[in-house]
C-alpha positions as CSV (number, residue, x, y, z in Angstrom):
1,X,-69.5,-1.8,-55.0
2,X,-71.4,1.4,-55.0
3,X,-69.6,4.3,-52.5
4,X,-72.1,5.4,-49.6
5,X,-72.7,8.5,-49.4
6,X,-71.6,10.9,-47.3
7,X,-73.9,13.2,-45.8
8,X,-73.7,17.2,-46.4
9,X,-70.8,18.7,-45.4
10,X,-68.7,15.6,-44.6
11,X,-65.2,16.1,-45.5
12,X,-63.4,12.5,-47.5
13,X,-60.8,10.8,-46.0
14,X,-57.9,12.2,-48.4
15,X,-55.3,14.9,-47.7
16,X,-57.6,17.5,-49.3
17,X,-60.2,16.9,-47.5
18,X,-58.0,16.6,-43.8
19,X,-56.3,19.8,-44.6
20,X,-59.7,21.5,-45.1
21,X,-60.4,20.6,-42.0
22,X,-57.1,21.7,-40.5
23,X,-58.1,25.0,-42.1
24,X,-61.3,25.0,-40.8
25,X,-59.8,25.0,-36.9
26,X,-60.3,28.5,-35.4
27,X,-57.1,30.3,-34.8
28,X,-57.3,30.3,-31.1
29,X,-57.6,26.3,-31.4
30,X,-54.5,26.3,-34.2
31,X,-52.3,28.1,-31.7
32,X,-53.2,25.6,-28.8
33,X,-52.8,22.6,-30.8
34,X,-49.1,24.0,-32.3
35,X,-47.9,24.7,-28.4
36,X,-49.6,21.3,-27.0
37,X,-47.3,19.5,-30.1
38,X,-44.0,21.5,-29.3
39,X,-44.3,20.9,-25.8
40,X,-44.9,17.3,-26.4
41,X,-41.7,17.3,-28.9
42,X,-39.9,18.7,-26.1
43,X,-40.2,16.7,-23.6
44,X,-39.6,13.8,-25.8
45,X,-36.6,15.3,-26.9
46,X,-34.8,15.7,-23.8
47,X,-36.4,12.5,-22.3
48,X,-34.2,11.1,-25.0
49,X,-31.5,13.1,-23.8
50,X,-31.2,11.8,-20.4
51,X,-31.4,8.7,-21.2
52,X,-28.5,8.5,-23.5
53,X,-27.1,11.1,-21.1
54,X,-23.7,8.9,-20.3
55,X,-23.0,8.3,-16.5
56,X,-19.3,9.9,-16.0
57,X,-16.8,8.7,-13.2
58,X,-13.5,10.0,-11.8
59,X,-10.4,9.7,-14.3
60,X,-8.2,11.8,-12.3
61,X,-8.4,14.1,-9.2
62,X,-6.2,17.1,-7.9
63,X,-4.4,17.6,-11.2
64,X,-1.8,19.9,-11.5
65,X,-3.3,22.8,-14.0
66,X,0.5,22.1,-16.7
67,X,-1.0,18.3,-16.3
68,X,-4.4,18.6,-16.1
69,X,-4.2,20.8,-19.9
70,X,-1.9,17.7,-21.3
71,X,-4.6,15.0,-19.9
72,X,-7.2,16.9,-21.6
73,X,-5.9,17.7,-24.8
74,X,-5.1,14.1,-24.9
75,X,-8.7,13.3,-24.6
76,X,-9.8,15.6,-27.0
77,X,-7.3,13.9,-29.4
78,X,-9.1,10.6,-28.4
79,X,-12.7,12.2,-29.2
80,X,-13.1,11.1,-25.6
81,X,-15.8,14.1,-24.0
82,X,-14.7,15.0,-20.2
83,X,-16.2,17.2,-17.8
84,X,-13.5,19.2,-15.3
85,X,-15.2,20.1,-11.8
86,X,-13.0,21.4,-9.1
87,X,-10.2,19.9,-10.1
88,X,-12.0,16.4,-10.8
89,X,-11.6,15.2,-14.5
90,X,-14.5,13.0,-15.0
91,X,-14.8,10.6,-18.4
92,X,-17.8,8.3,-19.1
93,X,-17.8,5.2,-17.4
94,X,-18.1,3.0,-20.7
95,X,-14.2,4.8,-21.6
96,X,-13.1,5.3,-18.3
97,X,-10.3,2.1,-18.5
98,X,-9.7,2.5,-22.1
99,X,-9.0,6.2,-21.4
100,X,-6.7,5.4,-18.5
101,X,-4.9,2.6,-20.6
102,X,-4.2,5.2,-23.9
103,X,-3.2,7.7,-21.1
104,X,-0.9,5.3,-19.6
105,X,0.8,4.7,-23.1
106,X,1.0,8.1,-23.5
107,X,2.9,8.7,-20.1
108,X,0.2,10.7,-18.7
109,X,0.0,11.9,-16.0
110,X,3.6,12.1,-15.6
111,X,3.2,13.8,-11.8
112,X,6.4,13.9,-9.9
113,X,7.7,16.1,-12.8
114,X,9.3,15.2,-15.9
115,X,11.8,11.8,-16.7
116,X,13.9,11.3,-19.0
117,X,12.0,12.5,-21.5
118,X,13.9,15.5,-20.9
119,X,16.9,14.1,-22.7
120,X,14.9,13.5,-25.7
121,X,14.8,17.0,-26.6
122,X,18.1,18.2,-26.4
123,X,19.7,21.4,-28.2
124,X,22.5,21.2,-29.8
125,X,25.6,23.2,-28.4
126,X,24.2,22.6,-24.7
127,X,27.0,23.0,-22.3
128,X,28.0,19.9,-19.4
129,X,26.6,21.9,-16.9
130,X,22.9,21.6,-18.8
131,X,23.7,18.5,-19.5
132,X,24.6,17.3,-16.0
133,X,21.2,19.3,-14.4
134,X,18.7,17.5,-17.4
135,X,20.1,14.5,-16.1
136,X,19.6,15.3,-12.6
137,X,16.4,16.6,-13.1
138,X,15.3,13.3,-15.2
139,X,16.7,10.9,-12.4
140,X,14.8,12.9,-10.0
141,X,11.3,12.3,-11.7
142,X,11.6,8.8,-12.4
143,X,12.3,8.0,-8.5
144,X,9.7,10.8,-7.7
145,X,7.3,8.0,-10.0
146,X,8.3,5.3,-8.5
147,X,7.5,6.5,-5.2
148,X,4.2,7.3,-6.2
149,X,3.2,3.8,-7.3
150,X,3.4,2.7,-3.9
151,X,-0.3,2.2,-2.2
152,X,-1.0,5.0,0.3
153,X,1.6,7.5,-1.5
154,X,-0.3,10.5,-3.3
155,X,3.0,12.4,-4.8
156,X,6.5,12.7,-3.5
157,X,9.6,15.1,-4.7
158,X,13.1,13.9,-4.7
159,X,16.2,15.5,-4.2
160,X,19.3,14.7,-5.1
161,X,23.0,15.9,-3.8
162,X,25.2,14.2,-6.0
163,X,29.1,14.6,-5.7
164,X,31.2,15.6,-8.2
165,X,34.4,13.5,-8.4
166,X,37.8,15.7,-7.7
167,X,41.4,15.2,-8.0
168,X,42.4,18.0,-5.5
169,X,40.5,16.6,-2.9
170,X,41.6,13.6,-0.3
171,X,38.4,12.6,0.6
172,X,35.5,12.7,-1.6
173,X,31.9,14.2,-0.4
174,X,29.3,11.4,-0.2
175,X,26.0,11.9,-2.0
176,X,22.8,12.1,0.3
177,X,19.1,11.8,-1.3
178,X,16.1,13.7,0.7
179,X,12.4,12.5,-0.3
180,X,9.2,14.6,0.9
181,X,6.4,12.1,0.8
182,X,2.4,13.2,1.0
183,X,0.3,10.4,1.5
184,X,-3.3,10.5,0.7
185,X,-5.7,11.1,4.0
186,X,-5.3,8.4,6.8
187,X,-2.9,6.6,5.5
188,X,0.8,5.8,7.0
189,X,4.3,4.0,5.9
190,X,5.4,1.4,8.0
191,X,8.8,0.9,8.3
192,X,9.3,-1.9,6.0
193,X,7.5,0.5,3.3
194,X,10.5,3.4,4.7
195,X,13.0,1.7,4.6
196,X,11.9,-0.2,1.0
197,X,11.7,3.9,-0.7
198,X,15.6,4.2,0.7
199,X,17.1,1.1,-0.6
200,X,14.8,2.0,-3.7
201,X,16.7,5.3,-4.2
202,X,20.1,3.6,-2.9
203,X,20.3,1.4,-5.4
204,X,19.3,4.0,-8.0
205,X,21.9,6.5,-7.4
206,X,25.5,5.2,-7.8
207,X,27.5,6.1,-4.4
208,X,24.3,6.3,-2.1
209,X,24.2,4.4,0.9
210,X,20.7,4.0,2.5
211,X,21.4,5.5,5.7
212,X,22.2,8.6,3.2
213,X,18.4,8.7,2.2
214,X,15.8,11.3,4.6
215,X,12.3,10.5,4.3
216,X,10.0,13.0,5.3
217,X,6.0,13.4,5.3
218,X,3.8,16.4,4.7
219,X,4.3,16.9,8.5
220,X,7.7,17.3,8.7
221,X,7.8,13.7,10.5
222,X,11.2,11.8,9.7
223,X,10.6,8.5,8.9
224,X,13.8,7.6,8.5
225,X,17.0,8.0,9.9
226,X,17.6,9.1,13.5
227,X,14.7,9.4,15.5
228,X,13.2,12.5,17.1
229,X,15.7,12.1,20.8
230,X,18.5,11.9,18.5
231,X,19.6,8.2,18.9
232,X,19.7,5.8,16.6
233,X,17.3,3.4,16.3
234,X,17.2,0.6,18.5
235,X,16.0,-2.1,15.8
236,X,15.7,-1.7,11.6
237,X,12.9,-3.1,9.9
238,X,14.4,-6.8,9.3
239,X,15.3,-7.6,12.8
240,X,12.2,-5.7,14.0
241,X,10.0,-8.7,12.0
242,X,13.2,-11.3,12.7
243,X,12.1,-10.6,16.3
244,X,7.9,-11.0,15.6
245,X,8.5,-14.2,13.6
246,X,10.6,-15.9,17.0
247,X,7.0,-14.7,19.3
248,X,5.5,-15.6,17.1
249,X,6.6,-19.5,16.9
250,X,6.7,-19.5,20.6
251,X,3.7,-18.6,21.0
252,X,1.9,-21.2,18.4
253,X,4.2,-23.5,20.7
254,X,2.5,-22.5,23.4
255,X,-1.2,-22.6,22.0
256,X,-0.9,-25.9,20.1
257,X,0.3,-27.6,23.5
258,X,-2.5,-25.8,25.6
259,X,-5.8,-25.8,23.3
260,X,-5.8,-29.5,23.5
261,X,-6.0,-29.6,26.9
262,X,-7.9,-26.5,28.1
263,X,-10.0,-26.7,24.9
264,X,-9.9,-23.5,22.0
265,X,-10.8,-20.3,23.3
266,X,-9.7,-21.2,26.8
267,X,-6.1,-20.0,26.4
268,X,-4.4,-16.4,25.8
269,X,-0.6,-16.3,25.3
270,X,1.9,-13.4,24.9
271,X,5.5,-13.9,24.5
272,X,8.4,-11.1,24.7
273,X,11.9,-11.8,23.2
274,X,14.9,-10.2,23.9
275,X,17.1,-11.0,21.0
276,X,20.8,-9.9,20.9
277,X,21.7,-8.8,17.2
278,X,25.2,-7.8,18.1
279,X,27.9,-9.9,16.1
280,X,30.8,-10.4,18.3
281,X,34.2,-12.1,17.1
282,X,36.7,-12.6,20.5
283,X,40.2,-14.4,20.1
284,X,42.1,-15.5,23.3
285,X,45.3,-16.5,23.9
286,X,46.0,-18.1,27.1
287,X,49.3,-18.7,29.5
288,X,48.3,-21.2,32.4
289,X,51.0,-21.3,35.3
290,X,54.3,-23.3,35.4
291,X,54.0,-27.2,35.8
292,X,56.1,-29.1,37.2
293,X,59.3,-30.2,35.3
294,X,58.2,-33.9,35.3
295,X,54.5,-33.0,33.7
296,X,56.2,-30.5,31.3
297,X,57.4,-31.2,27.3
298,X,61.2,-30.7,26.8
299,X,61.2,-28.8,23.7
300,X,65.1,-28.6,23.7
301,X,67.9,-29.5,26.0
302,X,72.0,-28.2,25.7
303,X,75.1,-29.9,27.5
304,X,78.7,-28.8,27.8
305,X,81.6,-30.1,29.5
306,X,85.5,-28.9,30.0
307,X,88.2,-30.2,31.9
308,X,92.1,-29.4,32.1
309,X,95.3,-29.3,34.4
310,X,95.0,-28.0,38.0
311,X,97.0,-24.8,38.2
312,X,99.1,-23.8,41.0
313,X,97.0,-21.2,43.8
314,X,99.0,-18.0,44.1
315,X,99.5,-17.2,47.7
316,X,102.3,-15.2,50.1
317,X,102.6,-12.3,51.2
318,X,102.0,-9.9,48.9
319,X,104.7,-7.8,47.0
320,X,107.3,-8.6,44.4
321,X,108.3,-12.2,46.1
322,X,105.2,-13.5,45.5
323,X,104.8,-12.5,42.3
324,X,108.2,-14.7,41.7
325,X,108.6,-17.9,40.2
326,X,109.1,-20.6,42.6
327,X,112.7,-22.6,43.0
328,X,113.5,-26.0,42.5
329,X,111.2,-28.0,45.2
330,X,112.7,-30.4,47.8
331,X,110.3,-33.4,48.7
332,X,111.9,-34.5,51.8
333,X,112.9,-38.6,53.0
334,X,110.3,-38.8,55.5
335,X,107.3,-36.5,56.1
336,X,105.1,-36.4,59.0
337,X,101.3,-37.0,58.4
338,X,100.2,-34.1,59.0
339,X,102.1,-33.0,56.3
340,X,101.0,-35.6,53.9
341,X,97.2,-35.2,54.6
342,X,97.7,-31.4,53.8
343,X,99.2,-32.1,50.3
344,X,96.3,-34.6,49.8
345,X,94.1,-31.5,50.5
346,X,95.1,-29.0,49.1
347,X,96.5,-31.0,45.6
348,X,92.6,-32.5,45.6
349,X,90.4,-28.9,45.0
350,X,93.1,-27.4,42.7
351,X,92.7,-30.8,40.7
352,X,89.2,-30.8,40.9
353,X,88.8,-27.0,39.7
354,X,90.1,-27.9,36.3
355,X,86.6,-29.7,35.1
356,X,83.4,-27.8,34.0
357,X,79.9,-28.8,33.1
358,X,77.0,-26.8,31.8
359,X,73.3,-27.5,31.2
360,X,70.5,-25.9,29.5
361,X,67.4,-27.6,29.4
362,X,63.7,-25.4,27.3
363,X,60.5,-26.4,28.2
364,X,57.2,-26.0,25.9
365,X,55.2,-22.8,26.8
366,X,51.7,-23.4,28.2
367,X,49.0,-21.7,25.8
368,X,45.3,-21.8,24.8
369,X,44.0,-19.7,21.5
370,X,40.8,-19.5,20.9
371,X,38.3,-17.8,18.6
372,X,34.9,-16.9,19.3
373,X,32.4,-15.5,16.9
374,X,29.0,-15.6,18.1
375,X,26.1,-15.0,15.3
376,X,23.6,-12.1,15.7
377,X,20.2,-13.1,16.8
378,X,20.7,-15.0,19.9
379,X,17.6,-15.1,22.0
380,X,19.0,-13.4,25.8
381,X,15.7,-13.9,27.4
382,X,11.9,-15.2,27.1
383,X,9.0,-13.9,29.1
384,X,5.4,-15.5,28.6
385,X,2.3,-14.7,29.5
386,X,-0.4,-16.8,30.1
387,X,-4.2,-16.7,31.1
388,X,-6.3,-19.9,31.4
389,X,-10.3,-19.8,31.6
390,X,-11.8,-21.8,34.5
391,X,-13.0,-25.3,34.1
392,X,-16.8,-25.6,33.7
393,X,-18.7,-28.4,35.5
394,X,-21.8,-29.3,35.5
395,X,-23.9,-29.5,38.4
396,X,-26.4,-32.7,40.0
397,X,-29.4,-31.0,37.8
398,X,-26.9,-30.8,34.9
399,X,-26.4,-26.8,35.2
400,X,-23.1,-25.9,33.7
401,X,-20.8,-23.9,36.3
402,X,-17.3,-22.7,36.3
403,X,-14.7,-23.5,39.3
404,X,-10.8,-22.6,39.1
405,X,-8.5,-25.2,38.3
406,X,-6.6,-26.8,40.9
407,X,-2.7,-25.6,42.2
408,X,-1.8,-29.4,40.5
409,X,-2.5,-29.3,37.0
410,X,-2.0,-25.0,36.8
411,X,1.6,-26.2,37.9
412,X,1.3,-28.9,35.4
413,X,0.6,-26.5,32.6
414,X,3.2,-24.3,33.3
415,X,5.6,-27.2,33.3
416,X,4.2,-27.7,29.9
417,X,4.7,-23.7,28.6
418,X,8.3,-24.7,29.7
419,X,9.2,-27.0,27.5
420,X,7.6,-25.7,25.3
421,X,9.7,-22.7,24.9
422,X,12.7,-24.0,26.2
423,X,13.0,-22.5,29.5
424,X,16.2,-21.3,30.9
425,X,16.6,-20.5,34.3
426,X,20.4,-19.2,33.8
427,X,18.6,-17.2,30.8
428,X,16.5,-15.5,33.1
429,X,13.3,-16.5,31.5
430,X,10.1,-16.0,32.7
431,X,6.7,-18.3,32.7
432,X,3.7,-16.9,34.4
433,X,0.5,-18.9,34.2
434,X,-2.7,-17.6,35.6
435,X,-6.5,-19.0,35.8
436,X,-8.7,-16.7,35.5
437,X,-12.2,-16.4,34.4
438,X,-12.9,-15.3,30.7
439,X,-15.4,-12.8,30.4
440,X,-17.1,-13.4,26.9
441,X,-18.3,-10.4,25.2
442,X,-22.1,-10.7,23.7
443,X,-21.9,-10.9,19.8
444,X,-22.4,-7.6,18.6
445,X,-26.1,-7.3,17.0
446,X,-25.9,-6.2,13.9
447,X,-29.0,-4.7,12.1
448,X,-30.0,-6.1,8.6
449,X,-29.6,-2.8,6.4
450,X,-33.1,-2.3,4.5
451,X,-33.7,-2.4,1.5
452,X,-34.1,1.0,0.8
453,X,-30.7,1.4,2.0
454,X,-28.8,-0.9,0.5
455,X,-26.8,1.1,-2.2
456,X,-27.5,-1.7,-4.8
457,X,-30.8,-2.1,-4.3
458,X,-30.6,1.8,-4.3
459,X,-28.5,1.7,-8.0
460,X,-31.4,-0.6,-9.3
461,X,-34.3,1.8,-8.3
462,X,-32.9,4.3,-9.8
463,X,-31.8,2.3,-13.3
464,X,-35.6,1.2,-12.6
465,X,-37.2,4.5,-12.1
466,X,-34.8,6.4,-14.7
467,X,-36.6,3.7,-17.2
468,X,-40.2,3.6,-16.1
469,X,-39.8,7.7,-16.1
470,X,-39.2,7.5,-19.5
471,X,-41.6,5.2,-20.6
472,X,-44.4,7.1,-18.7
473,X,-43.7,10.4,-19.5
474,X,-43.8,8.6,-23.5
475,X,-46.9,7.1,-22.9
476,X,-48.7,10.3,-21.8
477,X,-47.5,12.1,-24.5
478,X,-48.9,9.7,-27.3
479,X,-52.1,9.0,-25.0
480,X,-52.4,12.3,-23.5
481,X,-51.4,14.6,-25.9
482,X,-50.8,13.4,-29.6
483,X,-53.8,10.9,-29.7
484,X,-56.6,13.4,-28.9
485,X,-54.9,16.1,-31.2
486,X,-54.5,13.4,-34.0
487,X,-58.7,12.6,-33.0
488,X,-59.8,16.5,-33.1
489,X,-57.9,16.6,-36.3
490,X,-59.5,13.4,-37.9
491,X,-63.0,14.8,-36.5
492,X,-65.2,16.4,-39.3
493,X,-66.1,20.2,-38.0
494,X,-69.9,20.9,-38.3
495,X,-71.8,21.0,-41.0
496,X,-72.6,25.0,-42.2
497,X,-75.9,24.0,-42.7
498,X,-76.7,21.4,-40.5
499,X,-75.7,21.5,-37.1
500,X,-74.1,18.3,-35.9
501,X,-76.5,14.8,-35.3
502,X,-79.9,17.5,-36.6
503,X,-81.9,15.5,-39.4
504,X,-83.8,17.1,-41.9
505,X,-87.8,16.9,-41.6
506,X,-89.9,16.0,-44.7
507,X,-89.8,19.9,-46.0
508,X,-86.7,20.5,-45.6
509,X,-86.1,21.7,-42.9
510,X,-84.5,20.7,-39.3
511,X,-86.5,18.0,-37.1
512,X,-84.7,18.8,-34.0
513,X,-85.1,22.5,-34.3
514,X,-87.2,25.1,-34.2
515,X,-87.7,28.1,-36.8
516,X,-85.5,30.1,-34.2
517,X,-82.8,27.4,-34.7
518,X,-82.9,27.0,-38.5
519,X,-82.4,30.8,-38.6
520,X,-79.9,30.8,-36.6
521,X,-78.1,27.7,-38.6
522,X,-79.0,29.7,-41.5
523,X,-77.2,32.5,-40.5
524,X,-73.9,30.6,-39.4
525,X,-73.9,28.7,-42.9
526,X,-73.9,33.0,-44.6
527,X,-71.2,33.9,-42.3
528,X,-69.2,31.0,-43.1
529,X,-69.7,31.3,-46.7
530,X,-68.7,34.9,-46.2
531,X,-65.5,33.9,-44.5
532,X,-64.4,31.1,-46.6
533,X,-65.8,30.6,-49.7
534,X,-63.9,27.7,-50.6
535,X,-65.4,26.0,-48.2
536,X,-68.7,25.8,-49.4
537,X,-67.8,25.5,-53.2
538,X,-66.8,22.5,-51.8
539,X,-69.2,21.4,-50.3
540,X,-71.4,22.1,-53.2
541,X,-69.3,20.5,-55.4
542,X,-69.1,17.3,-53.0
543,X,-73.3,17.3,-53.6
544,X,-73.6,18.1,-57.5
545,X,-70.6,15.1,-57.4
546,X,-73.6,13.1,-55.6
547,X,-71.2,12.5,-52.5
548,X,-74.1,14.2,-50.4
């Protein structure tokens, strides 16, 4: 197929022929185009940039500057970049867990000083006393750690008085721990949480008995210990809850047995115990009075009995006479009856003087022993509360109305709360039951966030704008700036001769323009061949070549 022709002056669609056109751009024009480009490769360039830009999130915050400088040289080991702002180390959010994982294995950040890897690096020919304070020191850190795990603890320092066993002393000091505890903004330790960091450290330190352990905030509060009068307190943390569980069942008790009758939401209950946690032990031993020898139990009985000859009653006057043995006695014939009567007499007690008897008769003592121990956490006394919502009736038009309920049934239900919490009247307990109406509070309105406050929806627009950005600010520079510098360069400039869409008449010359024109054309076509002869070699080359 034979190639058109071109007509004068038009450049081929080679290299050669689109860098002679690049180098027939005027300078000014060059200059434009070569900004326009780098401007359009910059903004490409740090479009891309932004977009790969990696979102970075919070790895650690308020770092000590001796742990902040092992966190980060850590990360640089990792090839993991960070940014450091106001105390703030901030990782991408693609590596923040693996970061914090390969930080964790790494011990980092230790915070509450150094463990026991302070024993690791020991020097040889260290003295006991070294020894003895690297150990302390290393004991001191790991509990300050383990304090720190706990939710709502941001660091804590432990101190530690330990004893030193003696032989010249009777009785040994006792070691005492004291913990300063600063806990992140708004937060507070309950007492369970107190007294959980003292039996922590109790049963971390050999010899240390909890009540040996002061806890203390970054406001000088004591948590533990004695309070702030100077008493001890009243209740620890387990019989503080042992006491919440028992209202606690009481007053289910008392809402299970009510809501079915009053209906739910027409009852409010409170109970208050008065628990006794004191653990007594009480041993008696008791005498009662004598009984009577009939009702008693002989435990042992003794008799003795003597008897022997009569022997004769000294009597007389006193003096040596008397004291002489009697002579040879005389009974006479006859006696007189008085006589007789008298020796019957006074023969029959000196007979009778010669027997004895003796008795001894033990009885069992009496007694009653008894021993008491009475457990800790007996209940001493129950007060309830409770309020009851008026009945609600409905009226001849079938308008709902409330009315209190009658004397009757309020003394019925209070019967009920009764037995339901075992009342004691020798307890001193105490059931109050009152009707009274409830005043319900209007739900609280709450407004529908919109949607251009919803953080989410927020997130999205911005993943959504960030992208769209990007894909605009690409499409403008290919539509706006790169295709019509790629069409100015593809353009053929005009013709030296022959100004651009002017056709030649049958002499020669221009149809479209006048002699004043073609002179004028004329004189461009010398100036340019002036300029750049190159040019127009080929152009004259391009018509001897018969591309004209």
């Amino acid at each position: 197929m034979e190639a058109q022709p071109t007509a004068p002056g038009t450049p081929g669609t080679g290299l050669v022929p689109r860098l002679q056109t690049l180098t027939q751009i005027p300078l000014q024009q060059k200059i434009s185009l070569m900004v326009v480009l780098a401007v359009a490769i910059a903004l490409g360039a740090g479009a891309w940039m932004w977009s790969s830009t990696p979102d970075y999130r919070v790895l650690h915050a308020n770092l000590a500057e001796r742990e902040g400088g092992a966190v980060i040289a850590a990360l640089q080991q990792m090839n993991v970049p960070y940014k450091f702002i106001d105390g703030t180390l901030m990782v991408p959010a693609a590596q923040l867990h693996e970061a914090r994982m390969r930080l964790a294995s790494q011990g980092l950040p230790r915070g509450g000083g150094a463990g026991f890897e302070l024993m690791e690096n020991q020097k040889l020919g260290a003295s006991q006393f070294v020894e003895q304070i690297n150990y302390q020191r290393a004991l001191e850190g790991e509990l300050a750690r383990s304090i720190q795990s706990l939710g709502g603890v941001h660091s804590a320092r432990v101190h530690l008085a330990l004893s030193r066993p003696s032989a010249f002393l009777r009785e040994q000091p006792r070691t005492s721990a004291s913990v300063l505890v600063n806990l992140h903004p708004g937060r507070n330790l309950d007492a369970m949480q107190v007294a959980a960091i003292a039996h922590l450290i109790s049963h971390s330190v050999p010899g240390l008995p909890a009540k040996n352990v002061s806890i203390v905030d970054q406001n000088g509060t004591l948590l533990s210990g004695e309070s702030e009068s100077g008493g001890k307190r009243s209740l620890d943390a387990g019989q503080l809850k042992f006491q919440q569980e028992i209202e606690q069942t009481f007053l289910r008790r008392v809402e299970s047995i009510l809501a079915p009758v009053l209906g739910a939401g027409n009852v409010r209950a409170q109970v208050s115990a008065e628990i006794d946690f004191t653990e007594t032990e009480q041993a008696e031993e008791i005498y009662k009075p004598n009984q009577r020898p009939t009702d008693a139990a002989i435990r042992s009985q003794q008799t003795s009995e003597s008897s022997g000859p009569a022997a004769a009653a000294a009597g007389g006057i006193p003096g040596a006479l008397s004291n002489q043995a009697p002579g040879t006695a005389s009974a006479p014939i006859a006696a007189t009856p008085g006589q007789a009567g008298s020796a019957v007499a006074a023969t029959t007690p000196a007979a009778a003087a010669g027997a004895r008897r003796d008795s001894t008769v033990n009885y069992e003592v009496d007694k009653s022993i008894r021993h008491v121990k009475q457990p800790m956490g007996r209940v001493k006394r129950i007060s309830v509360a409770v309020v009851v919502n008026h009945m609600t009736v409905n009226d001849a038009k079938g308008k709902p109305s409330t009315k209190p309920l009658p004397e009757a049934q309020i003394a019925q239900l209070t019967e009920l709360v009764q037995g339901a919490v075992g009342y004691s009247k020798e307890r001193g307990d105490v059931v109050s039951v009152v009707n009274s109406p409830f005043k319900v509070a209007e739900p609280e309105k709450i407004e529908e966030l919109p949607l251009w406050k919803n953080p989410e929806h927020i997130e999205t627009a911005k993943n959504m704008g960030k992208h769209l950005l990007i894909g605009g600010l690409a499409l403008f520079l290919l539509l706006g700036i790169l295709r019509p510098a790629l069409r100015a360069l593809s353009q053929p400039p005009p013709s030296p001769v022959l100004a651009a869409g002017a056709e030649l008449g049958p002499d020669g010359t221009p149809a479209q323009l006048g002699a004043a024109g073609y002179d004028q054309s004329l004189q461009n076509a010398k100036m340019i061949a002036r300029q750049d002869p190159k040019v127009v070699a080929n152009v004259v080359k391009e018509w001897v070549n018969g591309n004209g």
